[in-house]
Structure formats: structure tokens, C-alpha cells
N, C-alpha and C positions, 0 to 999 in steps of 0.2 A: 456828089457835087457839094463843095462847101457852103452852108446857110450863110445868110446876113450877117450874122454875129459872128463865123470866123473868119469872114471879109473885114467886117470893124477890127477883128483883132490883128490880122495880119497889118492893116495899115497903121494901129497904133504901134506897130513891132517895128518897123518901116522909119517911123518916127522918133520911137526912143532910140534908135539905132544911130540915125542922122543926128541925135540931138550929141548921142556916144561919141560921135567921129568930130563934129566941130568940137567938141569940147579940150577931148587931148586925142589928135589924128593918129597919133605915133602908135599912145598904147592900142588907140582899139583896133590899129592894121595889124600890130604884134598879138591880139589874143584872137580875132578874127584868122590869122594864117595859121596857129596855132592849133585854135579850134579846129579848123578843119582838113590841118593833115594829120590828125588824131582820126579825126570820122574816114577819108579818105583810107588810113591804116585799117582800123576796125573792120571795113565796107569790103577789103580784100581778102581781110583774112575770113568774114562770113564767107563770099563768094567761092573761095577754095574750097571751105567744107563744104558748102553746100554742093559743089563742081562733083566731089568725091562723093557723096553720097550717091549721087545720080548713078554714077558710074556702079557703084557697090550694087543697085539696084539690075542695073542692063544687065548685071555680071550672076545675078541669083546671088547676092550676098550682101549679109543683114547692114542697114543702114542702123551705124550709132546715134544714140541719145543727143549727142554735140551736133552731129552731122541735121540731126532732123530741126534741132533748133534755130542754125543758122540758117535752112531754109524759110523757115515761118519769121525769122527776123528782117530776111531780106523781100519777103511779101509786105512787111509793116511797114519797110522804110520805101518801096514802090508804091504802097501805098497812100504814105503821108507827102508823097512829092507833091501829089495832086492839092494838098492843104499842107503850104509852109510854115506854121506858124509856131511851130516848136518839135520837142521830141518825144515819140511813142514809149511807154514803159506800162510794164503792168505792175499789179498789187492781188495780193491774197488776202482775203481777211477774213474771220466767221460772224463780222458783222455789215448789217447792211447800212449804208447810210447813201447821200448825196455827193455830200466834199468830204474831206480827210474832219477829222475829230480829232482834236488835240488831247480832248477830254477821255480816251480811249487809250493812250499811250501806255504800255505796259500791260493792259489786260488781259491778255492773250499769251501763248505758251512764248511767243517770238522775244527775242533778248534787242535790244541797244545797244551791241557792240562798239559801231562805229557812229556812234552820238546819238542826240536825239533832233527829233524830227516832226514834220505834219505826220510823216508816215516812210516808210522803207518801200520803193520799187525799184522791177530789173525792166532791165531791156530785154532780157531774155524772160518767154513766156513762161515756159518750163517752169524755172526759180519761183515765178509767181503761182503758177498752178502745186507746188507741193505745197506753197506755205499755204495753200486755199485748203488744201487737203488736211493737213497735218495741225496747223495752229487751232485750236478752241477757245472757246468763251471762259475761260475758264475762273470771272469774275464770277459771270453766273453760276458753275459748278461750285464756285464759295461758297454762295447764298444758300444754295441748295444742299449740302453738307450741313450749313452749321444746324438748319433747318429739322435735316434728317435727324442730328446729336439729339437734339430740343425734342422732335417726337419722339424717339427712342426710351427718351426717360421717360416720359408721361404712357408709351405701354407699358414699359417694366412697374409702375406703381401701382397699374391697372390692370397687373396680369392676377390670372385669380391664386396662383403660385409661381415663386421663381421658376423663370426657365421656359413656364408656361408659350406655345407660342398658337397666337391669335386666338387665346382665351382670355374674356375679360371680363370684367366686377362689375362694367358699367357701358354705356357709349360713349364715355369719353376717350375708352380704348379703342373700340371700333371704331370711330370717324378720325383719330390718330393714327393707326392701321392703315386705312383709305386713304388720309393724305398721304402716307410713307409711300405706297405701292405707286402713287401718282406723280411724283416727287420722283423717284425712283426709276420710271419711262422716262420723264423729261431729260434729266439728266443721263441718257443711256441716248434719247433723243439728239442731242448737242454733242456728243463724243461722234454720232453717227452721221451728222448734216457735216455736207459736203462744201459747205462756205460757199464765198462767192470770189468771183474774179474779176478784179476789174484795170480796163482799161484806160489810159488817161495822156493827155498831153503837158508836156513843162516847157514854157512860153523859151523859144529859142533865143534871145534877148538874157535871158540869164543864165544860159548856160556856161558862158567863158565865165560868173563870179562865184560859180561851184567851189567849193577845195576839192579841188585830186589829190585824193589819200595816196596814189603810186607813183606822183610826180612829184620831180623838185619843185622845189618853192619859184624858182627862178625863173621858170616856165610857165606859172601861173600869171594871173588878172593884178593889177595892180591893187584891188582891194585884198589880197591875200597876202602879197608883199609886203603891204603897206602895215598890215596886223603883225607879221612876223617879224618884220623888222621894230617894230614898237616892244618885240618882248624881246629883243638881243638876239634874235635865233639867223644863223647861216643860212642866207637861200641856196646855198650847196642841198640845205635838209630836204625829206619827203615833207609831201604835204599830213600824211602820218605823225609827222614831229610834232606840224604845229596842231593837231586836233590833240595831241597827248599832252602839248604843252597850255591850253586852255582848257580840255576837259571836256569826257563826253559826257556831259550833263549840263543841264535845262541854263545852268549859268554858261559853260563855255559857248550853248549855240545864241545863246544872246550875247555875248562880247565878237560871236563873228559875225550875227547878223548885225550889232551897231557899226563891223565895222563897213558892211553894205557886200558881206559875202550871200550867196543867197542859199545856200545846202553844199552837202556833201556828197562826190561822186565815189566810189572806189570798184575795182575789177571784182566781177562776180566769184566765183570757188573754180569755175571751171575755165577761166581766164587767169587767172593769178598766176599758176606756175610756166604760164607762158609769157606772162607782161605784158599782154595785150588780149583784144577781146571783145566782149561782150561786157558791161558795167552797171553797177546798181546805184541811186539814185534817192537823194531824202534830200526834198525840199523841204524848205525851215518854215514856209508859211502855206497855210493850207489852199490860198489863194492861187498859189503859182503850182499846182495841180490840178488841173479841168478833167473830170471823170466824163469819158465818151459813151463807155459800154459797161454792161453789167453783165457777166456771163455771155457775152457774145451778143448782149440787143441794146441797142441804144438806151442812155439813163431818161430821155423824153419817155421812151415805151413805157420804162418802171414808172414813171411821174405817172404820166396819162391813165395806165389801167387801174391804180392805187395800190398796186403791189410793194410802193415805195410810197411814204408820205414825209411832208416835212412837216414839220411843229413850228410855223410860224411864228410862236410869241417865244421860240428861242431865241435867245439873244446871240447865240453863233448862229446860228442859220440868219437872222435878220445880217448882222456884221460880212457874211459871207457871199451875201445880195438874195434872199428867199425871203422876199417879206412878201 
């Protein structure tokens, strides 16, 4: 059952929507019908895999990887019928937080291919569950490396001959010892934690001022038109042209955000070679991602038990609404 807060939020979506359509009626029926025989496309092509799967199963034969995903994708979107307020995607990450951390970007094994972002989510579960697995802290393994170089040299000064191991002159080698070995877990620790996964909504209202990296320009929201055409480029072009022709980095998503684009959409790995699909999903502002679920329990449960805390004299968590 949807709480208070995503009643308030559906009707301010309600409104900016109305406020969309008086404003210029034309473009927002053209990215409105748009929009949604894209999802309508999407919605059928899940539905057949998922159809087939079924089938593969009645038959005693193995249900693929694709197959089992467009099932759990099509529970998601049954799901969020019940709460309109935008669309389901998840995220992998091996850190924990509330909202997206901008301050976070890059620290992790995951690359910036297709721009930068609050953060990289799929629609597809799956994509999210490997990078939960697969990506590391790997700021923290920094720390703890250079940490490791640092006491290395202070045993080798303290060994009572070269070579010596965990023989020492003094305790200044034995309690460098002890930190090494401790040091040592931790970071053996962090290669081993399974991350976490999280779930999250992106307010349906800005999803037609995405860029789709696999469509033409022509087809897109007037806010992406309107960018490409101010740099000479053909809406004949992908929306791929114009993210290479501004740049994926911290400068180009800020000439798309001023120009009131709000992130970038593009087709997962396992949709690409079919041109349709399942899509990945990086919103520019850490705002226009509402994290629902943490590992499958609501982000309230993490708040409430203190398994999640927030640092309130942050200044992004205050700006984010946690004060």
C-alpha cells in the first residue's frame, strides 16, 4: 500500500505533468506517445521471454539467464502499477549509504562509459546483482596497501637480520606485525563482502528528458533537440552522437543538465544486439533516485534498526532532506 509520501509524490507528478502539457501541448503528447510505445515495445518483448521460459520449464528444460530476468522484471512493473510514480531500477554497490553520493563516483572497480552520473542503474535485476557482487571498495583497498608498504618497511628495519620473518629488535616490529596481519583480514574482508543491492524509483515525469543513447535525436524530448541543435549536429544522429559530442564527463553532464536534460538512458548488454529490451539508467541528480529497498527490506528498516545511519551535519545529506 503506498505511504503518505508517495501519495504527495504522485500528485505533485500529476501536476508537473499538467503544468508540462499547458505549457507546449504538442511537444508533451509527442514525448508522452513516445514514451510509451517504447514501454509498450519493451513490456512485450519481456512478456515473450518470460512466456518461453515457462514453457521451457512444463517441458523439463533449463530456463536461460534472459528468460528468468524478464520474469522478475515483469513482477516489478506488476508491481509498481499499484504505485505510479515513476520507474523501478536497481543498483549494485559495495557501499552502504541512503541516496546516491556523488562523492563516491569512481571508487569502485565500475567504469563511466556512458557519462557520469548520481550513479549507474538497470531495470534488469540481474546487471545490478553482478555489479553488487563483482564491484569493490577499492578506495579502501588503496588506503590499506599504501598502509601495508608503510609497515613493511618499519619490519624490515626492525627485523633482527635481513629476511628475518617476524623476528624483531624491538615492539616496534611486533605491533607493525599485528597491525600488518589485521590490515591484512580487512582487506581480504572487502574483496569478500557481498555488497549490497539496492532498489529505487526515477520520478516518471523525467523520464521522456533522458537522452537515449540508441535513438535518434528526432525522437527524443525537446530538451535534447534543442541541445543538439545548438551544437550544428543532425537529428537524423543517435543520441550516442550527442553524449560523444558534449562529453562524458562532469563538464558534458552539466551542459545537458543546464540544458534541462535530466540523465541518460541506454540498452543493457543483453538488449543491445537486439535494439530493444531491457535499459540502464543514470540519473544526473541524486534527487531524482528514491532508494526503496536495501537488499530486499525497505531503507525505513535500515534507518530504524541503526544498521544504516545518517551523519546529519552532512551537508549532502542535509541538501538531500536528512536533517
Amino acid at each position: 500500500m503506498p505511504v503518505l509520501a508517495d501519495i504527495f509524490s504522485a500528485g505533485n507528478t500529476i501536476k508537473r505533468r499538467m503544468k508540462d502539457f499547458a505549457a507546449d501541448p504538442r511537444a508533451f503528447l509527442e514525448t508522452e506517445v513516445n514514451y510509451r510505445n517504447q514501454k509498450a515495445g519493451e513490456f512485450n518483448t519481456l512478456q515473450d521471454l518470460a512466456t518461453q521460459g515457462d514453457i521451457n520449464k512444463m517441458r523439463g528444460l533449463p530456463v536461460t539467464q534472459e528468460q528468468q530476468a524478464a520474469e522478475l522484471r515483469l513482477r516489478d512493473i506488476v508491481a509498481s502499477a499499484y504505485n505510479p510514480v515513476g520507474i523501478t531500477t536497481f543498483h549494485g554497490s559495495p557501499y552502504l549509504f541512503p541516496r546516491f553520493d556523488p562523492r563516491k563516483k569512481g571508487t569502485g572497480e565500475g567504469n563511466q562509459a556512458y557519462g557520469v552520473g548520481a550513479g549507474y542503474t538497470a531495470e534488469a535485476r540481474p546487471i545490478a546483482e553482478r555489479y553488487r557482487e563483482e564491484v569493490k571498495d577499492l578506495a579502501s583497498v588503496g588506503n590499506i596497501n599504501e598502509r601495508l608498504s608503510e609497515l613493511n618497511k618499519i619490519m624490515e628495519a626492525d627485523s633482527v637480520y635481513p629476511g628475518a620473518y617476524q623476528k624483531f629488535k624491538s615492539d616496534v616490529g611486533k605491533k607493525a606485525s599485528q597491525e600488518y596481519d589485521a590490515l591484512m583480514r580487512q582487506r581480504s574482508d572487502i574483496y569478500k563482502s557481498p555488497g549490497y543491492l539496492y532498489k529505487g524509483d526515477i520520478p516518471d515525469e523525467i523520464i521522456p528528458k533522458f537522452l537515449d543513447y540508441d535513438a535518434p535525436l528526432k525522437d527524443q524530448s525537446p530538451e535534447v533537440q534543442a541541445l543538439a541543435k545548438s551544437l550544428g549536429m543532425d537529428l537524423e544522429d543517435l543520441g550516442g552522437d550527442l553524449l560523444g559530442k558534449v562529453g562524458k564527463t562532469v563538464k558534458g553532464t552539466l551542459q545537458m543538465q543546464g540544458a534541462g536534460i535530466k540523465g541518460i538512458k541506454y540498452l543493457d548488454q543483453g538488449s543491445r544486439g537486439q535494439g530493444k529490451g531491457t535499459s540502464n539508467y543514470i540519473p544526473f541528480s541524486p534527487n531524482d533516485y528514491k532508494i526503496q529497498e536495501i537488499n530486499d527490506e525497505p531503507l525505513e528498516a535500515w534507518l530504524k534498526s541503526g544498521r544504516l545511519k545518517v551523519d546529519e551535519s552532512d551537508p549532502l545529506m542535509q541538501f538531500l532532506g536528512y536533517k
